[in-house]
N, C-alpha and C positions, 0 to 999 in steps of 0.2 A: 504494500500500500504506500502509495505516494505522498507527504504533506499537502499536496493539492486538494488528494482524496482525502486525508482524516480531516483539513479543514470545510472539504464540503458537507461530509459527515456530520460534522460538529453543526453545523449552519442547519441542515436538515433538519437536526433533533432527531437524529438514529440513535442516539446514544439516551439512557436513561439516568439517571440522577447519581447513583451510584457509582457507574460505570465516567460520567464527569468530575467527579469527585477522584479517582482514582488518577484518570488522567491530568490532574492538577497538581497530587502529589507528585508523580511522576515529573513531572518539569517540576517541582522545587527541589524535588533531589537534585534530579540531573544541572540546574542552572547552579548550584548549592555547588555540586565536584565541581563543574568548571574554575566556579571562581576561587577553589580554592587550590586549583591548579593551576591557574593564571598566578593568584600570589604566593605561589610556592615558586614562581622561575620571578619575580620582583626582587631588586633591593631598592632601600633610601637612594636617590641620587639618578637611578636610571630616566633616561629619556621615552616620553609615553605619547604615544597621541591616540585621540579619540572624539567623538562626534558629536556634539548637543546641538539640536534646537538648529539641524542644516549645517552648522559651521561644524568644523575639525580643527582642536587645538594643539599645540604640542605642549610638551612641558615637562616638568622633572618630579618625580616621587618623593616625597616629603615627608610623607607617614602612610603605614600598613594597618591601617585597622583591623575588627575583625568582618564588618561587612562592607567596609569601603576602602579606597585609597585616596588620600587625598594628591593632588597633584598642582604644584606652581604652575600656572600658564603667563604669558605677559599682561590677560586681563587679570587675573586676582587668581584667587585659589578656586578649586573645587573635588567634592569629596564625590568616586566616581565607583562605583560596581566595577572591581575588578574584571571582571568578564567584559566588557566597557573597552576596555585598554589593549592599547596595541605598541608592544617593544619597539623604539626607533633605535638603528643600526646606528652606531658612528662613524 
């Protein structure tokens, strides 16, 4: 089955109350390992960029929380869902 398919599924109401509930768990696990796969390869100091609101900013890691990371851009700070963030090379 395709994400095409289980979101037109979803859209249908093929699915019963239960069976929605499950698959909600399911994505907080799974978005849950991510990010704490994402900030297990983070330190302080790295270079990050990532996407708010259309724009993509760059910037450097500043602190690892346990559900965010906060990150210096040239506009101000901001505290970003690991999973959010994308390594820049130097």
């Amino acid at each position: 089955m395709t994400i095409d398919q289980i979101n037109a599924a979803i859209v249908a109401g093929k699915f019963s109350d239960s069976d929605l509930n499950s698959i909600v768990e399911s994505l907080r696990y799974a978005r849950g390992r991510l990010n704490r796969r994402v900030k297990s390869q983070l330190s302080v100091g790295d270079n990050v960029n990532f996407t708010h609101k259309g724009y993509t900013y760059t910037g450097h890691v500043t602190k690892i929380a346990v559900k965010n990371v906060t990150v210096r851009t040239v506009q101000g700070l901001f505290r970003v869902p690991a999973a959010m963030l994308t390594v820049v090379e130097d």
